[in-house]
C-alpha positions in Angstrom: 26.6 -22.2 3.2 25.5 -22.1 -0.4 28.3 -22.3 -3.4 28.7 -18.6 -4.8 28.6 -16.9 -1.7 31.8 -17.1 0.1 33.7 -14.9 -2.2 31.4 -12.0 -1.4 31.6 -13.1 2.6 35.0 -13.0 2.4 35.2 -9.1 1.6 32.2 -8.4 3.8 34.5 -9.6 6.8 37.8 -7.8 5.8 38.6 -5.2 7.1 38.8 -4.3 11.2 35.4 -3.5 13.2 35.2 0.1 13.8 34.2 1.6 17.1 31.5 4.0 17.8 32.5 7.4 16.5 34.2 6.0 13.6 31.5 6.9 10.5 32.4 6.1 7.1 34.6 8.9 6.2 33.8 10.8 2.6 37.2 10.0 1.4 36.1 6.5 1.2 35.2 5.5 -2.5 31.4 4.2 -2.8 30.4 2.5 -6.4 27.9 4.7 -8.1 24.3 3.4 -7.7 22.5 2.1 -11.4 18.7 2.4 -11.1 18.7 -0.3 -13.3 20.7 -2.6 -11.2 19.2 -2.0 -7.9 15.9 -2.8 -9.9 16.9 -5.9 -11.0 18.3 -7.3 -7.6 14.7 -6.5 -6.1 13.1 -8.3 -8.5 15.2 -11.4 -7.9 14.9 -11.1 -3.9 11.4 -10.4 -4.0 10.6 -13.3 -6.9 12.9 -15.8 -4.3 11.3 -14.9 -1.4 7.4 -15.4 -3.2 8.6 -18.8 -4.5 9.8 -20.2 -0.8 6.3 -19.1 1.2 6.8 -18.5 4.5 5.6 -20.5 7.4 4.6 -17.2 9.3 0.9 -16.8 9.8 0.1 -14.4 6.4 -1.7 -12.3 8.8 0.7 -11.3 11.7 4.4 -9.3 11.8 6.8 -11.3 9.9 4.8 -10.9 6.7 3.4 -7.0 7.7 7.0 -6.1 7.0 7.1 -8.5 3.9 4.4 -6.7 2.7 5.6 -3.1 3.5 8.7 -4.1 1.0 6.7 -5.7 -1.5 4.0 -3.1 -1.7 7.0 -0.7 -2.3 8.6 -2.8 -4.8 5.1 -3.3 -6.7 5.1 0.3 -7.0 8.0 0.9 -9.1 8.3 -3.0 -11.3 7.3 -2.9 -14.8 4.5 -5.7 -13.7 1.5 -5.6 -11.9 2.2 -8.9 -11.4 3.4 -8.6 -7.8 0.3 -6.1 -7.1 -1.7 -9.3 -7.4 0.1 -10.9 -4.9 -0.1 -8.6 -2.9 -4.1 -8.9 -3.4 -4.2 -12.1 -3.0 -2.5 -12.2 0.3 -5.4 -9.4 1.5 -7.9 -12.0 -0.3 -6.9 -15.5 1.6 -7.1 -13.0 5.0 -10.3 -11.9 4.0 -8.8 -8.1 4.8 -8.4 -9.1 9.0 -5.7 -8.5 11.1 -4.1 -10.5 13.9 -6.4 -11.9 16.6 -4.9 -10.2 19.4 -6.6 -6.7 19.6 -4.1 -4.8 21.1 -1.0 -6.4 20.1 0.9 -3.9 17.2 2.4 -7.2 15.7 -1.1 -8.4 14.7 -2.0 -4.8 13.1 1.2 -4.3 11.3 -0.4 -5.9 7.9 -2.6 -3.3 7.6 0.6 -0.9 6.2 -0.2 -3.4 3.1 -4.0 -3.1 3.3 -3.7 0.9 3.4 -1.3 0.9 0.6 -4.1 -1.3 -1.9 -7.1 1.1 -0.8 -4.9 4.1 -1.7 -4.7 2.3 -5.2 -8.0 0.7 -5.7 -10.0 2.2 -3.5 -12.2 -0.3 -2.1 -13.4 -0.3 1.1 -13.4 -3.8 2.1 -9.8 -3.3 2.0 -9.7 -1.6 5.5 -13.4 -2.2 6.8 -11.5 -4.4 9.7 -8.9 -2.4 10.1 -10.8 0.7 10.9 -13.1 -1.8 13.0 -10.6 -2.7 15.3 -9.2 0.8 15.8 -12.1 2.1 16.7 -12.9 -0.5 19.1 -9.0 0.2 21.0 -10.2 3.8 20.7 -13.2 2.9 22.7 -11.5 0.2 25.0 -8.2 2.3 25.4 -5.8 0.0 27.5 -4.4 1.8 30.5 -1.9 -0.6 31.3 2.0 -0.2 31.9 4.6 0.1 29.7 6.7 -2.4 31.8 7.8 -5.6 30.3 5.5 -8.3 30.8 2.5 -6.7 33.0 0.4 -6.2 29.9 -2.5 -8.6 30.7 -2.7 -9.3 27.4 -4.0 -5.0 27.0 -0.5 -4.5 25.0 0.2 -1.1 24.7 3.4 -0.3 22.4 6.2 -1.6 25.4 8.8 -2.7 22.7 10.7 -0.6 20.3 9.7 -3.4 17.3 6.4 -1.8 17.9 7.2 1.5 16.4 7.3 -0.2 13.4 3.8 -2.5 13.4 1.7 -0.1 14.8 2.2 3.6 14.2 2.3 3.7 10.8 -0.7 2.1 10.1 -2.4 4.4 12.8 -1.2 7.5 11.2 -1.9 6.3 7.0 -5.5 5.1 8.6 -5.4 8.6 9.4 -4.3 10.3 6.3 -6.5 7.9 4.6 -9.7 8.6 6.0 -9.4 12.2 7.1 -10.1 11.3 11.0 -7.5 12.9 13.3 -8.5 10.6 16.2 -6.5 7.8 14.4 -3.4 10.5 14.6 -3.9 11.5 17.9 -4.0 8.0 19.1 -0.6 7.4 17.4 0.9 10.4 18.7 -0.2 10.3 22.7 1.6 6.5 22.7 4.5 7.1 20.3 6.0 9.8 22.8 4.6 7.5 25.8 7.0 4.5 24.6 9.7 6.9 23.7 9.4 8.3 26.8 10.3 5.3 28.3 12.4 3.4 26.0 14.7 6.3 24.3 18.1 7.0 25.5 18.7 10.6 25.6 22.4 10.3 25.8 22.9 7.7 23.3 20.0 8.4 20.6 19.0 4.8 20.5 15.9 2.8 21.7 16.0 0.2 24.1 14.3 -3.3 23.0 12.2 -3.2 26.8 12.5 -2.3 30.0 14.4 -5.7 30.5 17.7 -4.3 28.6 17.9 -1.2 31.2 20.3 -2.5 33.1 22.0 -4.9 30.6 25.3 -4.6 29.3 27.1 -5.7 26.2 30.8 -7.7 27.2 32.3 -4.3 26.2 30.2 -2.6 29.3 28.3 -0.9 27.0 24.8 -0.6 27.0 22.6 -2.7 24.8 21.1 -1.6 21.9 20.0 -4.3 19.4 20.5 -3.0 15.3 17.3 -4.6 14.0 15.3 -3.0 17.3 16.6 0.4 16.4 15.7 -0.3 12.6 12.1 -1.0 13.1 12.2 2.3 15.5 14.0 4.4 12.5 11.9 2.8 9.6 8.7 3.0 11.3 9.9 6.6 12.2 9.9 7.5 9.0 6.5 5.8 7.5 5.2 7.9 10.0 6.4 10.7 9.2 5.5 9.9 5.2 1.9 10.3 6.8 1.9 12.9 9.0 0.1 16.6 7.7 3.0 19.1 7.5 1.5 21.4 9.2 0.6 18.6 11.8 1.7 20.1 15.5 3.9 17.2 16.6 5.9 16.9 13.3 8.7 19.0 14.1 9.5 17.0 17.1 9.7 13.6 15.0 11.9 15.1 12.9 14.2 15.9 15.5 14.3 12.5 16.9 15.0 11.2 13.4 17.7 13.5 12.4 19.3 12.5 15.9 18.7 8.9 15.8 20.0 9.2 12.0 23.4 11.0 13.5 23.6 8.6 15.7 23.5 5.7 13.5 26.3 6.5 10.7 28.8 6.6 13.6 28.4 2.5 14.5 28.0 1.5 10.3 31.0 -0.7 9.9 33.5 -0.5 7.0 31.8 -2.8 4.8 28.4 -0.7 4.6 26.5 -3.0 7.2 25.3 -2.7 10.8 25.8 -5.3 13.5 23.6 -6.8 15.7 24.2 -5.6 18.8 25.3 -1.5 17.7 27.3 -0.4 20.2 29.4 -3.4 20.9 30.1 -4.5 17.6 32.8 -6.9 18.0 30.7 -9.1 20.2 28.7 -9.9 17.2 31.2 -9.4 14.2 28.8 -11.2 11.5 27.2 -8.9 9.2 23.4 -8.4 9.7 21.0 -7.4 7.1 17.7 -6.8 8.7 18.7 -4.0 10.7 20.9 -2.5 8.0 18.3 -3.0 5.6 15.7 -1.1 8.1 18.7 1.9 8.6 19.5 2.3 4.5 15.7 2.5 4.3 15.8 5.3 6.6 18.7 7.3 5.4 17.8 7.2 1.9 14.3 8.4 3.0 15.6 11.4 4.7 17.8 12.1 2.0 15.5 11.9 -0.9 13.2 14.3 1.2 16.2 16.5 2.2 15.7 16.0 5.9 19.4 14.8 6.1 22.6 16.2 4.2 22.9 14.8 1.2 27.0 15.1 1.3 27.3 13.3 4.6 24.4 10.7 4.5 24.6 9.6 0.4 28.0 7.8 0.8 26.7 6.1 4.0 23.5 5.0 2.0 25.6 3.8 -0.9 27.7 1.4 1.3 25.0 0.1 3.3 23.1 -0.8 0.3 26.5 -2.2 -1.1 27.0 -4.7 1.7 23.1 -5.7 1.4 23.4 -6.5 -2.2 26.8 -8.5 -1.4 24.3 -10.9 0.8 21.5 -11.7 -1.7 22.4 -15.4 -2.8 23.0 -16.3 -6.6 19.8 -17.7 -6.6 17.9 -14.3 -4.8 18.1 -15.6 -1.4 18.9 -12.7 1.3 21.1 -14.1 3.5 22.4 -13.3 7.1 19.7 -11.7 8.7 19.1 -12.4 12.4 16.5 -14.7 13.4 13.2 -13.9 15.1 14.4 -12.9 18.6 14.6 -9.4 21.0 18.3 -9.0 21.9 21.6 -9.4 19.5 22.5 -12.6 18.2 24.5 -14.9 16.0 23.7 -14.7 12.3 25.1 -16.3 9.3 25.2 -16.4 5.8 22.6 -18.9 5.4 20.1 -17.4 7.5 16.9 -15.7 5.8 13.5 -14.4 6.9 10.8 -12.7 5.2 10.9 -10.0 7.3 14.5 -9.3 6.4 13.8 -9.5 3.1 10.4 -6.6 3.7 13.4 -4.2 4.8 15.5 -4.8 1.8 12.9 -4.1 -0.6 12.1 -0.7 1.4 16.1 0.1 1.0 15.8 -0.5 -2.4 12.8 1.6 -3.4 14.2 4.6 -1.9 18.2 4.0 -2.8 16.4 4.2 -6.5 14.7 7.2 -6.2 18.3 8.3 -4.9 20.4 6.9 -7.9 17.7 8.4 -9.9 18.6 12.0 -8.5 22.5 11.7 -9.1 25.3 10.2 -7.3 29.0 11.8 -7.5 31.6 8.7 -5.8 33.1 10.3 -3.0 
């Protein structure tokens, strides 16, 4: 554990784990949000995280979410400096994609390649991309959705992959003006949330693997940083979607529940825990997940899809307890390692891909400082 960081620790453990049902009430005081604050712990995380490269292939998930961050945060820093980063990165992989066709974790960089060709322009940007989805559009896999009968065809049979894949389907989309990219995206987001989404609880499993699972509690299990990638991915695709697009109505739905959903199993100190609805059997705080979730929230408040009055303070916290894990040095700490399920986390833990969903919280908790906050 690095010197500094205890203090903070200490605070984010006080305080009893609350049960589900128990939301952050709005007589709870929240600390007003500075812009100028928020900015400048984003720059620090995001200048830590580019000085200690990762040893993640720069081509496959753990940097597609990286990159999702850090294409946000290059869009509101008073440098282009992290813009050529970004380039670079899209230069040494010569624009590609994973290797495995299929496989959403190996198309998830293309968020980052869409978001330069929206800038610049240039097609070499997403000449593979659009290469590869046309060739899955003309090779559709017809395979299961069931946990490891794939044969290597992977269709989207884990909740993670409602982040990696369908918002790069539906920005290709937008991007191009081709509604087969959309279509695509919607005919297999509704086939995995068919199969994965609890109607009773509003949360996704990870797999079919976790159907019959159950946390020490008895509850079911429901994994925080599994439901974030659903939730954030939920809401980049929405971002792309046409308004007057056929299906949007019924995303919206499923994000306002999942969003309802998700403010009754934050904990006191702003942050989420691995495993959501058993909370105690993982008591560490966890900042991927709650990173993905503040993401999410702000979103749908900035774009007044949720109530500003009952989702603002939640946002506030949760963005609270992530800044009270970033490291004096810029480090994010606590966020679960690579895994499917709930786990152990601690203070010392980082990944690149926790510190993608903290620069997504960021860059819309400013655009909702920006618009006023009133401590509740």
């Amino acid at each position: 554990m690095r010197i500094g960081v205890v203090p903070v620790l200490l605070v984010l453990f006080a305080g009893p784990v609350i049960s589900e049902g128990a939301a952050i009430s709005s007589g709870q005081q929240v600390q007003p949000l500075d812009p100028n604050a928020i900015k400048a712990v984003m720059a620090r995380v995001a200048d830590w995280q580019l000085a200690h490269p990762s040893r993640h292939a720069s081509t496959d998930w753990t940097h597609g979410a990286f990159f999702a961050g850090l294409s946000a945060w290059a869009a509101m820093a008073d440098t282009d400096r992290y813009l050529d980063a970004l380039k670079t990165f899209g230069e040494q992989n010569h624009w590609q994609l994973g290797t495995r066709p299929y496989h959403a974790d190996d198309h998830c960089v293309g968020q980052m390649y869409l978001a330069l060709y929206e800038r610049y322009r240039d097609p070499n940007m997403i000449r593979a991309l659009t290469e590869r989805f046309d060739w899955i559009l003309a090779h559709p896999s017809d395979v299961t959705l069931e946990a490891g009968k794939q044969q290597n065809k992977d269709r989207w049979w884990w909740c993670d992959a409602l982040f990696m894949g369908p918002p790069v389907w539906a920005k290709l989309a937008a991007v191009t003006g081709q509604p087969k990219y959309l279509d695509f995206m919607d005919t297999e987001w509704w086939a995995t949330t068919g199969y994965l989404y609890d109607r009773e609880e509003h949360l996704y499993f990870r797999d079919s693997t976790y159907f019959d699972r159950r946390e020490a509690n008895g509850r079911k299990v429901f994994w925080s940083r599994g439901n974030g990638w659903v939730f954030a991915g939920l809401a980049r695709v929405l971002d792309a979607l046409p308004a007057d697009f056929h299906d949007r109505p019924r995303y919206a739905q499923l994000y306002q529940d999942m969003a309802a959903k998700l403010i009754t199993v934050q904990q006191p100190d702003g942050l989420w825990r691995a495993s959501l609805l058993d909370p105690n059997a993982y008591p560490a705080p966890e900042t991927s997940g709650t990173g993905f979730f503040c993401y999410g929230l702000a979103w749908g408040v900035n774009r007044g899809l949720l109530d500003g009055a009952t989702y603002r303070p939640a946002v506030a916290k949760a963005w609270q307890g992530l800044v009270g894990c970033v490291h004096p040095d810029g480090m994010l700490g606590s966020v679960q390692p690579i895994g499917g399920a709930p786990d152990k986390v601690s203070p010392d833990l980082t990944e690149i891909y926790g510190v993608g969903a903290f620069l997504l919280a960021g860059s819309e908790v400013h655009k909702m400082a920006g618009r006023g906050f009133t401590r509740r």
